[in-house]
VEXDREN-2710 file (C-alpha; in Angstrom, 1 decimal):
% VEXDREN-2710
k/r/px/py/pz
1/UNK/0.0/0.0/0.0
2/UNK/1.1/3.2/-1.0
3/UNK/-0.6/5.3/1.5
4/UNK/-1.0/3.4/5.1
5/UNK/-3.6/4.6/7.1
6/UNK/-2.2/7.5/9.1
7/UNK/-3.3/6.7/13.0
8/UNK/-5.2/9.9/15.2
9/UNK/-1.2/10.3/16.9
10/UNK/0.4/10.7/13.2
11/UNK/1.4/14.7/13.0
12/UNK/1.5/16.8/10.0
13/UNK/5.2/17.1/9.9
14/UNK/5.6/13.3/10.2
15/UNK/3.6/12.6/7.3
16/UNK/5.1/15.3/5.3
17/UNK/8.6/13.9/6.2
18/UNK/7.5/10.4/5.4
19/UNK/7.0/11.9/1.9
20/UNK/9.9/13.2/1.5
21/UNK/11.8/10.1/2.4
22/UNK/9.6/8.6/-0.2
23/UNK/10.2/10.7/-2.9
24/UNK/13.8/10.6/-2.5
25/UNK/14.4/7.0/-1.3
26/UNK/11.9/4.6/-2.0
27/UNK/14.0/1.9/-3.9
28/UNK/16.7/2.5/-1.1
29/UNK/18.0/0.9/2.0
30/UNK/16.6/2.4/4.9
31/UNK/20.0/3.4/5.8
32/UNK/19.6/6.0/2.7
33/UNK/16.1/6.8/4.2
34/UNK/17.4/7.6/7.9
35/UNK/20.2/10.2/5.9
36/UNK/17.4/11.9/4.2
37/UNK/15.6/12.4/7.2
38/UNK/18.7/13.3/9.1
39/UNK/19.6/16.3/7.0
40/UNK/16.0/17.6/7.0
41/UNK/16.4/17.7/11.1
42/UNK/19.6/18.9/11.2
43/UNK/18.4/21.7/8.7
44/UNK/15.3/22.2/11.5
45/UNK/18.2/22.3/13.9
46/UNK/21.1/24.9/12.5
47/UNK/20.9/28.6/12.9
48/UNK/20.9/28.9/8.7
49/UNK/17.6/26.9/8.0
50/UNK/14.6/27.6/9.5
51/UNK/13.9/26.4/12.8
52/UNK/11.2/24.0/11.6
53/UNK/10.2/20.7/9.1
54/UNK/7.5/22.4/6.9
55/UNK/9.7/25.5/6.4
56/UNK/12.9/23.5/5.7
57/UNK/11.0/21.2/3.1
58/UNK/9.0/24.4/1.6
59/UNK/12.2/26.1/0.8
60/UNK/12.5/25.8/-3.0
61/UNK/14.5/23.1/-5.1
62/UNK/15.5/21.7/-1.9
63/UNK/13.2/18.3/-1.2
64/UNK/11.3/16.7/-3.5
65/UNK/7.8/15.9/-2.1
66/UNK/5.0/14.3/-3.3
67/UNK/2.0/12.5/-2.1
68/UNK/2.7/9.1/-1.7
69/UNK/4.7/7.5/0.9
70/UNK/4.6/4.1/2.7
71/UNK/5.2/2.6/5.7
72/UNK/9.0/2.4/5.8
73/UNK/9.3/5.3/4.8
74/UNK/6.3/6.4/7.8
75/UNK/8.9/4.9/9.8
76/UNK/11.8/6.5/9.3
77/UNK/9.9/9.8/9.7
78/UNK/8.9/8.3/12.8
79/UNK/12.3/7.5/14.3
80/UNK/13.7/10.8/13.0
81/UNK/11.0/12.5/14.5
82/UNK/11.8/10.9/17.7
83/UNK/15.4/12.0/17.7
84/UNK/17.5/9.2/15.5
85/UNK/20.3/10.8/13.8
86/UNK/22.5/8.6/11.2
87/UNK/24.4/11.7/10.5
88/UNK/26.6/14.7/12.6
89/UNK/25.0/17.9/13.2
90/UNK/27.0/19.5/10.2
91/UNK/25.9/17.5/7.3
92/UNK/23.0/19.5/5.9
93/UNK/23.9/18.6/2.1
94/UNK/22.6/15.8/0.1
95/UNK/22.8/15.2/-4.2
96/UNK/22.9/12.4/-6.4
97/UNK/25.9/11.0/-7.2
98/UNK/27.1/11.3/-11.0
99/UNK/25.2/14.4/-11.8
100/UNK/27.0/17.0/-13.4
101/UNK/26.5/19.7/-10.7
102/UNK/29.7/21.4/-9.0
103/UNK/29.9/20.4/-5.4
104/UNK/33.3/21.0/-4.6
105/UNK/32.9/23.7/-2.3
106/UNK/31.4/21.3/-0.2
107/UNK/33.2/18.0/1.4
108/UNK/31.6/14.7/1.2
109/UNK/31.2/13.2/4.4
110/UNK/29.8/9.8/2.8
111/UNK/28.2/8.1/0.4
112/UNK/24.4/5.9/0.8
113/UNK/22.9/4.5/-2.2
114/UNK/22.6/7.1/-4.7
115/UNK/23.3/10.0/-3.0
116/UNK/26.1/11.6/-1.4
117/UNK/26.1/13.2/2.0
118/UNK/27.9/16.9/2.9
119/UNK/29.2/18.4/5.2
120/UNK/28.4/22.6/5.5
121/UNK/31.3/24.3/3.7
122/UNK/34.6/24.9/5.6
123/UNK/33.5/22.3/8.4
END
């Protein structure tokens, strides 16, 4: 199913996260999906982002969102939500590996799937 049933506890900015998670990393390990999620709350959680989820996914040609996700994805959101972190504070970067854009001002701090991880510049 490509929409579980969202339960009465299930917030806004869980579900939108979840959605998120799926648009980037659906055919990806859930490792991949935690990193997703990571970046969005460490986003939420430095002084350059906005200081919360619908702000930091609204901001444009950031996150890719649609309006699907399922439930691995739900629970990723979930644990990310709840404070799991697969990444340090100072990764607030992600792209996709082998795509022509310039990232070398940034350093890669590591590699899950299809996309690369990095770190803020100069850290």
């Amino acid at each position: 199913a490509l929409v579980p049933s969202v339960s009465f506890t299930e917030d806004r900015d869980t579900v939108q996260l979840a959605k998120v998670i799926y648009a980037l990393a659906r055919d990806e390990s859930y490792a991949t999906k935690l990193a997703i999620g990571t970046v969005v709350m460490n986003r939420v959680d430095s002084p350059f982002f906005p200081d919360n989820i619908e702000d930091v996914l609204n901001q444009p040609h950031q996150f890719a969102r649609g309006n699907r996700y399922d439930e691995r994805s739900l629970q990723a959101a979930r644990e990310i939500r709840m404070g799991k972190r697969t990444l340090p504070s100072y990764v607030l970067y992600y792209h996709e590996v082998g795509t022509d854009a310039d990232w070398s001002t940034r350093e890669l701090y590591v590699v899950w799937g299809k996309y690369g991880f990095y770190n803020a510049e100069g850290l």
